[in-house]
Biopython code that builds the backbone (N, CA, C, O; Angstrom):
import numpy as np
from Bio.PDB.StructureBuilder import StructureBuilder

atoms = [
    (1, "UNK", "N", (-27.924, -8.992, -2.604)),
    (1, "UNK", "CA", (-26.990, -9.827, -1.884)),
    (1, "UNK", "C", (-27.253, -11.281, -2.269)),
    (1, "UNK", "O", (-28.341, -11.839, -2.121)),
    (2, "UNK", "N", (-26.003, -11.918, -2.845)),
    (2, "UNK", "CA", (-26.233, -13.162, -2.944)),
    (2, "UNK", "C", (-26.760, -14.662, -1.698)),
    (2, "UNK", "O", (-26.218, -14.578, -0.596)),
    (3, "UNK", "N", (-27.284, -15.329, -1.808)),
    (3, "UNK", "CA", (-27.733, -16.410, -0.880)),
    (3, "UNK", "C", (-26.468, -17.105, -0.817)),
    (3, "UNK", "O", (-25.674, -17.319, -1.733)),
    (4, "UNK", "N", (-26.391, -17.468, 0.561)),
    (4, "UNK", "CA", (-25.249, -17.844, 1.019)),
    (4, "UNK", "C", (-25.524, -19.654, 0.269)),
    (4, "UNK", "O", (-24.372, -20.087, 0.250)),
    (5, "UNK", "N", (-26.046, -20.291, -0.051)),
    (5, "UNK", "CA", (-26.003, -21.598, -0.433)),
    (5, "UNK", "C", (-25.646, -21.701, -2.211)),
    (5, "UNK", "O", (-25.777, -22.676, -2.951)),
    (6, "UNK", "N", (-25.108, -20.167, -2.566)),
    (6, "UNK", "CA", (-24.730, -20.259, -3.923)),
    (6, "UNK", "C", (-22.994, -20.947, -3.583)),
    (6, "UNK", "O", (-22.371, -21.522, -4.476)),
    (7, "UNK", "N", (-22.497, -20.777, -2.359)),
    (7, "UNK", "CA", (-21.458, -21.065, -1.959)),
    (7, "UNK", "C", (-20.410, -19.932, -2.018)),
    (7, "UNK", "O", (-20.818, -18.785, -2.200)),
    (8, "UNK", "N", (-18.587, -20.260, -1.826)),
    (8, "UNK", "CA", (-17.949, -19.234, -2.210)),
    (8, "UNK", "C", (-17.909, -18.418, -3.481)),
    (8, "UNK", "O", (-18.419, -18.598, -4.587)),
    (9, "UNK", "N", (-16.936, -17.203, -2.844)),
    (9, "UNK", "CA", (-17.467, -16.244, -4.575)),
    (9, "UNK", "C", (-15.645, -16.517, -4.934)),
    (9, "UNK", "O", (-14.716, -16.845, -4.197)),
    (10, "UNK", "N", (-15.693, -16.313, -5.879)),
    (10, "UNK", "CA", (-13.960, -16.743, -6.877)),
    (10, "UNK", "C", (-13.920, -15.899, -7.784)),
    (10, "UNK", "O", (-14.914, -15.475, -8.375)),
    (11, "UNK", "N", (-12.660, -15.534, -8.009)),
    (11, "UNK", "CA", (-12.801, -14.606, -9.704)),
    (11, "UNK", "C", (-11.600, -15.411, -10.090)),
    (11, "UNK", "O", (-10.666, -15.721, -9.351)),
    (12, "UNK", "N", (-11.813, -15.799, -11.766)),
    (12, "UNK", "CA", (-10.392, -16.656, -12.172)),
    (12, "UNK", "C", (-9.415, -15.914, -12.579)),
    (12, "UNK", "O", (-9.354, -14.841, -13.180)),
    (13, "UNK", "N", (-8.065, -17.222, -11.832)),
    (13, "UNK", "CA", (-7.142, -16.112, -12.302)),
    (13, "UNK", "C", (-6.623, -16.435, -13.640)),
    (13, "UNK", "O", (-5.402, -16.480, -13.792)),
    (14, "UNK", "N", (-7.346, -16.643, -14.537)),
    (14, "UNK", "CA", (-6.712, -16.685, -16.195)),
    (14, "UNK", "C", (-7.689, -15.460, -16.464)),
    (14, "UNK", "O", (-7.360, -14.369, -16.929)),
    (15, "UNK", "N", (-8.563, -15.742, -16.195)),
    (15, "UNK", "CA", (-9.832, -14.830, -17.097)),
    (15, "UNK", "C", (-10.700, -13.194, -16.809)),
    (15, "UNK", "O", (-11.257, -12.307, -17.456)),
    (16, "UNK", "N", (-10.369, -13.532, -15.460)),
    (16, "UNK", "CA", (-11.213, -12.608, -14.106)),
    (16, "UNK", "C", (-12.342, -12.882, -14.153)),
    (16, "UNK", "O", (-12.965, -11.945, -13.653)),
    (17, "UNK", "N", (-13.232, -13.929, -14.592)),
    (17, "UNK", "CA", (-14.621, -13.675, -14.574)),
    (17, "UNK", "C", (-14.489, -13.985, -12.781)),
    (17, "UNK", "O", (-13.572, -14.563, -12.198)),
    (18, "UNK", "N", (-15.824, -13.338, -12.163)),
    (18, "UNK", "CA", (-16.260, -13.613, -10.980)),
    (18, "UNK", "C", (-17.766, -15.049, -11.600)),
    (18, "UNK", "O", (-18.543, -15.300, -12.521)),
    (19, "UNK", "N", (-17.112, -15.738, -9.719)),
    (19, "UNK", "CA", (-18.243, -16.854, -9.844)),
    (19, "UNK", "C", (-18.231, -17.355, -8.850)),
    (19, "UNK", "O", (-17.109, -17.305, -8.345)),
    (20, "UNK", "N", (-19.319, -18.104, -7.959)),
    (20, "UNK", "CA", (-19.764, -18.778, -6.935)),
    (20, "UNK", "C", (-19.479, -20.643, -7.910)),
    (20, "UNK", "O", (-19.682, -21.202, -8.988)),
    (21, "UNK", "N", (-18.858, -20.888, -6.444)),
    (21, "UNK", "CA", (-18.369, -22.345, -6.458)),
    (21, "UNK", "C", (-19.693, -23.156, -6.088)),
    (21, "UNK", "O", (-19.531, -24.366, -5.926)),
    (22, "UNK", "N", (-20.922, -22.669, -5.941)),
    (22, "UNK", "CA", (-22.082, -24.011, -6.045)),
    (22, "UNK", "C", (-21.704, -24.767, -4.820)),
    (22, "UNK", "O", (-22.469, -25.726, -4.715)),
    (23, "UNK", "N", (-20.974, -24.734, -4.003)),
    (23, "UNK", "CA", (-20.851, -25.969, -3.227)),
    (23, "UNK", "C", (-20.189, -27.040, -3.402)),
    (23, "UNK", "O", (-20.414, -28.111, -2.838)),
    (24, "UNK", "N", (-18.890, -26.699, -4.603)),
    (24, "UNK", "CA", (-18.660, -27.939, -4.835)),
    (24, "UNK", "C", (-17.502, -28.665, -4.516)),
    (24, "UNK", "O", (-17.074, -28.092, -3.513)),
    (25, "UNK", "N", (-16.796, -29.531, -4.767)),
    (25, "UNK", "CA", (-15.642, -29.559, -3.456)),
    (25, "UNK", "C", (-14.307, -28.793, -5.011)),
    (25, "UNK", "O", (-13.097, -28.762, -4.790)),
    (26, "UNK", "N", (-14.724, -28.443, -5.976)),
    (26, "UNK", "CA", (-13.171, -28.111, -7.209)),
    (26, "UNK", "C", (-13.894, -26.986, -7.424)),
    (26, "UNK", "O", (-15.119, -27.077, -7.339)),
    (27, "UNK", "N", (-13.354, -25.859, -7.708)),
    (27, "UNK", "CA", (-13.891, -24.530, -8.203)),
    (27, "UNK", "C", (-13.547, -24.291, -9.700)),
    (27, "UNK", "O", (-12.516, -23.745, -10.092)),
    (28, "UNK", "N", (-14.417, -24.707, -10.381)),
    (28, "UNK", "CA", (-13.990, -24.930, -11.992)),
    (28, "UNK", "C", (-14.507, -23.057, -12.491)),
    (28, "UNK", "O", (-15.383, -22.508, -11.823)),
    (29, "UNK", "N", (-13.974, -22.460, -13.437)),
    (29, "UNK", "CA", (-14.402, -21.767, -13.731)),
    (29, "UNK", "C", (-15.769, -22.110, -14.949)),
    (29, "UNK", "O", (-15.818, -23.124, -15.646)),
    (30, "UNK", "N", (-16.490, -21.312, -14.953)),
    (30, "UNK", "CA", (-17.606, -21.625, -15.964)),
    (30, "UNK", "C", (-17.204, -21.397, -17.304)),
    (30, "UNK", "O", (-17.487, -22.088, -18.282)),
    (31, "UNK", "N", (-16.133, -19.787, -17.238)),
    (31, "UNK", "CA", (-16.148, -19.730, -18.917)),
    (31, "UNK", "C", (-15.172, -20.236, -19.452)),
    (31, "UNK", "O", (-15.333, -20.939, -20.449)),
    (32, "UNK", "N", (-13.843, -19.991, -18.893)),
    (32, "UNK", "CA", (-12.812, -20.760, -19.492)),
    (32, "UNK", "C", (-12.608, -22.492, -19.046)),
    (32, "UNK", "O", (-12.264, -23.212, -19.983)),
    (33, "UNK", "N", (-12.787, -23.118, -17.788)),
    (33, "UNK", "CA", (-12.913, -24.135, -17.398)),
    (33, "UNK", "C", (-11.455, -24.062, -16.539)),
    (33, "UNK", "O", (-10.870, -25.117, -16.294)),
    (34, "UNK", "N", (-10.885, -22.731, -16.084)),
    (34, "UNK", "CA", (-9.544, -23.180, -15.695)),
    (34, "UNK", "C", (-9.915, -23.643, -14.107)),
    (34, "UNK", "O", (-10.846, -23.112, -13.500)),
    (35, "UNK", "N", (-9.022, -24.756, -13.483)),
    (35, "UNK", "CA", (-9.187, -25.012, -11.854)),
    (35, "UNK", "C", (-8.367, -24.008, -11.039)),
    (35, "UNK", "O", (-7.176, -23.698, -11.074)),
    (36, "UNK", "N", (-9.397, -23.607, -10.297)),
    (36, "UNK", "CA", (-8.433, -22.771, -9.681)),
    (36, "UNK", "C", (-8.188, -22.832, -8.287)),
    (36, "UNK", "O", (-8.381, -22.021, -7.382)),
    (37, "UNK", "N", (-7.494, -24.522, -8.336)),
    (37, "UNK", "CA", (-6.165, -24.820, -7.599)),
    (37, "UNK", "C", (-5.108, -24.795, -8.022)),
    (37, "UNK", "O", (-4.075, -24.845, -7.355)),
    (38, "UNK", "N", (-5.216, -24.697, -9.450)),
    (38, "UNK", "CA", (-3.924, -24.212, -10.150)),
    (38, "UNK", "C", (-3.430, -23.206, -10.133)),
    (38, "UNK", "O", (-2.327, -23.047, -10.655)),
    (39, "UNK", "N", (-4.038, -22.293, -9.576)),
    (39, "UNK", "CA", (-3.676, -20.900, -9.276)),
    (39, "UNK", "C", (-2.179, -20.419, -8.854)),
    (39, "UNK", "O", (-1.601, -20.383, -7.768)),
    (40, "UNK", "N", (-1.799, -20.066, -10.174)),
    (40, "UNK", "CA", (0.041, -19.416, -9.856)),
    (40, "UNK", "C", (0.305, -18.710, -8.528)),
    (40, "UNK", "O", (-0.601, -17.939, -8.211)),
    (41, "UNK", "N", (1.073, -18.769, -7.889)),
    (41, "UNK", "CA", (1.532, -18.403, -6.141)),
    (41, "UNK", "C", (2.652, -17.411, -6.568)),
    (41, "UNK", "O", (3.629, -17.954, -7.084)),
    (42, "UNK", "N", (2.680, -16.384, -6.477)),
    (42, "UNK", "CA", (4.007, -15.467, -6.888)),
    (42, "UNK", "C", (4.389, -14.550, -5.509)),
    (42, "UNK", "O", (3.597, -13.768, -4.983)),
    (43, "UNK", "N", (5.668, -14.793, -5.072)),
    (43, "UNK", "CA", (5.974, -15.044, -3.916)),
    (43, "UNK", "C", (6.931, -13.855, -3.896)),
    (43, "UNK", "O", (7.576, -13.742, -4.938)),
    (44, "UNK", "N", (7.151, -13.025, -3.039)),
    (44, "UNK", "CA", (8.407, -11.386, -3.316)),
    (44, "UNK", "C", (9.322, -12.562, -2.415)),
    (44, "UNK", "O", (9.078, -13.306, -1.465)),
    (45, "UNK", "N", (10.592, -12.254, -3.347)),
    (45, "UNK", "CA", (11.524, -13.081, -2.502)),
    (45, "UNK", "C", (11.722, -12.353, -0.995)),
    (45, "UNK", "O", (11.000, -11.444, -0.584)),
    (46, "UNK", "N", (12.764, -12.898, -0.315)),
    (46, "UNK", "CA", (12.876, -12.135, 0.685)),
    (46, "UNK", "C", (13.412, -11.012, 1.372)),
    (46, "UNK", "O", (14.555, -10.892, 0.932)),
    (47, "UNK", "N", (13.241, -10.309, 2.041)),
    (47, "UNK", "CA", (14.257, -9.713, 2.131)),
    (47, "UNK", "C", (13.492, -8.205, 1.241)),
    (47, "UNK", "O", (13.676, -7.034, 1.572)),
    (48, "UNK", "N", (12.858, -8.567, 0.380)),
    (48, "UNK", "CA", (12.649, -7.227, -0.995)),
    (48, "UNK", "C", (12.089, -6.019, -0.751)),
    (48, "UNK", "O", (12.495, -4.949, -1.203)),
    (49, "UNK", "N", (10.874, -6.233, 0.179)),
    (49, "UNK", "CA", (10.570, -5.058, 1.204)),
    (49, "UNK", "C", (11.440, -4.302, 1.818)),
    (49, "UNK", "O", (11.483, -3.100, 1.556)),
    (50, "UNK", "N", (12.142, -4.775, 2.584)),
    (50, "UNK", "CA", (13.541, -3.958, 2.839)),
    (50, "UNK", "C", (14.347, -3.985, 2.380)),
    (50, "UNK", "O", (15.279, -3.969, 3.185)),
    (51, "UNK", "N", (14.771, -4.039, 1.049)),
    (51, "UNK", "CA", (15.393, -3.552, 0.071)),
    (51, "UNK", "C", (14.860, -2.214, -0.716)),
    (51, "UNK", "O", (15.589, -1.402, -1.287)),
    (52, "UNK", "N", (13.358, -2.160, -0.616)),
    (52, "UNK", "CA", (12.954, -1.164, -1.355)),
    (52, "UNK", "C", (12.581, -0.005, -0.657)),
    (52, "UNK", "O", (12.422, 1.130, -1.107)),
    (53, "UNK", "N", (12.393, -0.647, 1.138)),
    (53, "UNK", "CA", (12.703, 0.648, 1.861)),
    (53, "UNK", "C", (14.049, 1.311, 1.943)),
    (53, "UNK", "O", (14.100, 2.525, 2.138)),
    (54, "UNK", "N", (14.990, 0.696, 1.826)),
    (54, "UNK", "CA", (16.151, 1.271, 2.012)),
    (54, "UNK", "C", (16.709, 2.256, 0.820)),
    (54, "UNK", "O", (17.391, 3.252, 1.061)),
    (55, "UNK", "N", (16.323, 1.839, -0.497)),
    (55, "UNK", "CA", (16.413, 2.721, -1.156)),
    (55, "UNK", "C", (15.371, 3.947, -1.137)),
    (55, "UNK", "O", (15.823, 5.091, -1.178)),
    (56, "UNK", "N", (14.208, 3.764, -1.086)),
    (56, "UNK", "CA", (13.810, 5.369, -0.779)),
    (56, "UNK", "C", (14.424, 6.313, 0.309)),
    (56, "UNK", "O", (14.780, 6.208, 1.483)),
    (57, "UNK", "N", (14.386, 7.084, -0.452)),
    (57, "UNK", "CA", (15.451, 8.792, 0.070)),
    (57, "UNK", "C", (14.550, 9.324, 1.032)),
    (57, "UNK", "O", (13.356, 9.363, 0.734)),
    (58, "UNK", "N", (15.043, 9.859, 2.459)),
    (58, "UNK", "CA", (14.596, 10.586, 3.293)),
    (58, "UNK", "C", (14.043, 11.742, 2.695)),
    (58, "UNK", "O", (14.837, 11.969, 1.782)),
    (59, "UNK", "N", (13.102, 12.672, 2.650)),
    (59, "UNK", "CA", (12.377, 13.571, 1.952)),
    (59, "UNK", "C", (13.426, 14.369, 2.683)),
    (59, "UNK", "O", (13.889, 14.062, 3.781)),
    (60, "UNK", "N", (13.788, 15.532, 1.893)),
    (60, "UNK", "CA", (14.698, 16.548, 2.068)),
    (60, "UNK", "C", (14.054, 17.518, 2.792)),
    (60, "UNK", "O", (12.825, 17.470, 2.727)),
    (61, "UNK", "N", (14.611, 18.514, 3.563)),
    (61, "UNK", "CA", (13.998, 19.844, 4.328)),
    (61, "UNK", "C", (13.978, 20.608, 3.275)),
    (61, "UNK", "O", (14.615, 20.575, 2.223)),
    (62, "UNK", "N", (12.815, 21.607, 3.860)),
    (62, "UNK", "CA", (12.604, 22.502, 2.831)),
    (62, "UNK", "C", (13.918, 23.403, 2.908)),
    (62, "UNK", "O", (14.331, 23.421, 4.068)),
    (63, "UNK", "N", (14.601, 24.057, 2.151)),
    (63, "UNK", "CA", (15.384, 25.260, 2.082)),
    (63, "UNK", "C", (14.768, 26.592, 1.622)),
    (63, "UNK", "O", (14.082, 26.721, 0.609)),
    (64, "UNK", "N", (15.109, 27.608, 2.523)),
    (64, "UNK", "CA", (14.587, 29.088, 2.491)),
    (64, "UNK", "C", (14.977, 29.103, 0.968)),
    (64, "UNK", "O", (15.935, 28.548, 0.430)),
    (65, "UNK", "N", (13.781, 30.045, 0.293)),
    (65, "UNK", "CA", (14.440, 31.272, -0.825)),
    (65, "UNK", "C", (15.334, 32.096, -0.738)),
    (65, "UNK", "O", (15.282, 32.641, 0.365)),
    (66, "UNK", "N", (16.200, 32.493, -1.401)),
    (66, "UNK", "CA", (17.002, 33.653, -1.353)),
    (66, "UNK", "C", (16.838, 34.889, -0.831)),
    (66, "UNK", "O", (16.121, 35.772, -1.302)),
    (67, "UNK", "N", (17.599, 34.960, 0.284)),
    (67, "UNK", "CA", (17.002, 36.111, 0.610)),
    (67, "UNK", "C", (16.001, 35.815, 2.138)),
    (67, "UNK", "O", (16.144, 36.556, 3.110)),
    (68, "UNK", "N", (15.076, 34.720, 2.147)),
    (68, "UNK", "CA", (14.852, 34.330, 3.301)),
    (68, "UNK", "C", (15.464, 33.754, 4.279)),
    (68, "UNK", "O", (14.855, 33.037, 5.073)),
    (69, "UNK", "N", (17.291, 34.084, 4.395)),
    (69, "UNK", "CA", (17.614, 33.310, 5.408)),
    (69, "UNK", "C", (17.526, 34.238, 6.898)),
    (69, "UNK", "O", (17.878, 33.711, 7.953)),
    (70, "UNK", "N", (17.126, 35.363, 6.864)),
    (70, "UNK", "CA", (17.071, 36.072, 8.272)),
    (70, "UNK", "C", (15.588, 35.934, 8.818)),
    (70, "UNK", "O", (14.559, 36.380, 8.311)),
    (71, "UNK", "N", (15.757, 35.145, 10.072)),
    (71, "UNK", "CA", (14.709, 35.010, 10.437)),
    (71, "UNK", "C", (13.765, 35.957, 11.719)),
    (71, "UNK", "O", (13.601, 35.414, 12.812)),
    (72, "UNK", "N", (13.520, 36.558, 11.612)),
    (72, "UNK", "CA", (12.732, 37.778, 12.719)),
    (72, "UNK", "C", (12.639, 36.848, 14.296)),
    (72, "UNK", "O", (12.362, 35.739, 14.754)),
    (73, "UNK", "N", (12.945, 37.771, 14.554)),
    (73, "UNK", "CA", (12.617, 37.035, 16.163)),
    (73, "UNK", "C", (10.793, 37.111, 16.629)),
    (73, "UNK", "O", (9.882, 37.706, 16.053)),
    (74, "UNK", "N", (10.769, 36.396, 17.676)),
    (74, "UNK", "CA", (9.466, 36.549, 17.971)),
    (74, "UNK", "C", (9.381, 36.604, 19.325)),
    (74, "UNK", "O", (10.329, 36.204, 20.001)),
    (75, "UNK", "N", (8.114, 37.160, 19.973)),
    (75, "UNK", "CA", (8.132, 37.549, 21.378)),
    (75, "UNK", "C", (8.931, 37.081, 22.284)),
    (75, "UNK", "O", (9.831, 37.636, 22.915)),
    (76, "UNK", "N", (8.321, 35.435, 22.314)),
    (76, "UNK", "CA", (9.395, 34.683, 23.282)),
    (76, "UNK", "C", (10.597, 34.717, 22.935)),
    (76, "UNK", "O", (11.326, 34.308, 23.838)),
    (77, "UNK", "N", (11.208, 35.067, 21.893)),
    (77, "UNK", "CA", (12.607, 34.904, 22.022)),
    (77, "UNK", "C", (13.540, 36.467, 22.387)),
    (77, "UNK", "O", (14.714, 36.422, 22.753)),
    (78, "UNK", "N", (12.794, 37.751, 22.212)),
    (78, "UNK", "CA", (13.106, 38.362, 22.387)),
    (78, "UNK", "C", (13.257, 38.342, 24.187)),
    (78, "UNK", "O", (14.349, 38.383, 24.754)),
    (79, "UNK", "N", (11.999, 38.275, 24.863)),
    (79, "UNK", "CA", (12.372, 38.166, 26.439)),
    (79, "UNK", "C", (13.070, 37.141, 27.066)),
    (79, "UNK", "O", (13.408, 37.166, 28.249)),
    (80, "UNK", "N", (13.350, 35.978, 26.052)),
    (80, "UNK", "CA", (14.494, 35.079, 26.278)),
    (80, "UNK", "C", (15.956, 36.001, 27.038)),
    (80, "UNK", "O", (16.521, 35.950, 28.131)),
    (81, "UNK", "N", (16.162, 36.922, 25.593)),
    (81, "UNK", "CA", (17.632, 37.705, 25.366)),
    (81, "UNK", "C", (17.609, 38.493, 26.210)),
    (81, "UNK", "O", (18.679, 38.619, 26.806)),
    (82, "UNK", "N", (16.409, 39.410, 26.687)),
    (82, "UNK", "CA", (16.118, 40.485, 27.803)),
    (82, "UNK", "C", (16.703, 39.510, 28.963)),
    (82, "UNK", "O", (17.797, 39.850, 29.412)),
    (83, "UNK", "N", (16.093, 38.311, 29.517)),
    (83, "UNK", "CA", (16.700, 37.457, 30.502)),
    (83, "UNK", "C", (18.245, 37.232, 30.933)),
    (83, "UNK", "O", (18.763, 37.325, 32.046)),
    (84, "UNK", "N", (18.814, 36.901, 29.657)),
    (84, "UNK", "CA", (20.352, 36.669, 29.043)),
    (84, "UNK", "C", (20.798, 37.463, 29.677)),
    (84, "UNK", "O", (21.685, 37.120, 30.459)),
    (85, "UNK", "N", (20.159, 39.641, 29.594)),
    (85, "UNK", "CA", (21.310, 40.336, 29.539)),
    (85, "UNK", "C", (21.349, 40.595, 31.469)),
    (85, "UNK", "O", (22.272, 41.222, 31.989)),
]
sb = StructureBuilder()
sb.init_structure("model")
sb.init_model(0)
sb.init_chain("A")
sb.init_seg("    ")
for serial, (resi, resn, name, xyz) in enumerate(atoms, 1):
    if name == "N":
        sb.init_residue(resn, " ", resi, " ")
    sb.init_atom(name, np.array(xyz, "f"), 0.0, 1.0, " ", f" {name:<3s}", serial, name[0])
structure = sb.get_structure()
């Protein structure tokens, strides 16, 4: 575990190296030298989330095989019909 007086940890975003900012008030990267307050902001316009929910499709019900459309009754429903008559 790093010592907390190495300061924050950063990974750049040109390069990915990971690195501790030393304490310093600019977070320079070490290998490339990029600042990363320059750091590109890429923003989903609005609205796009629900745009992309709306296009996904409700998952469909399963449909029987051929042949499986008669379905057997089962206890309770038989003394249901006994009730009925």
């Amino acid at each position: 575990m790093a010592p907390k007086d190495l300061g924050n940890k950063h990974t750049c975003f040109k390069c990915q190296t990971k690195f501790y900012d030393l304490r310093k008030p600019v977070a320079v990267c070490p290998k490339c030298g990029a600042d990363q307050r320059e750091c590109p902001v890429i923003k989903a316009p609005p609205g796009e989330k629900r745009a992309r929910a709306a296009q996904r499709k409700p998952e469909a019900a399963v449909e029987p095989l051929d042949g499986e459309d008669e379905v057997p009754l089962e206890e309770d429903e038989e003394a249901v019909e006994e009730e009925d008559s």
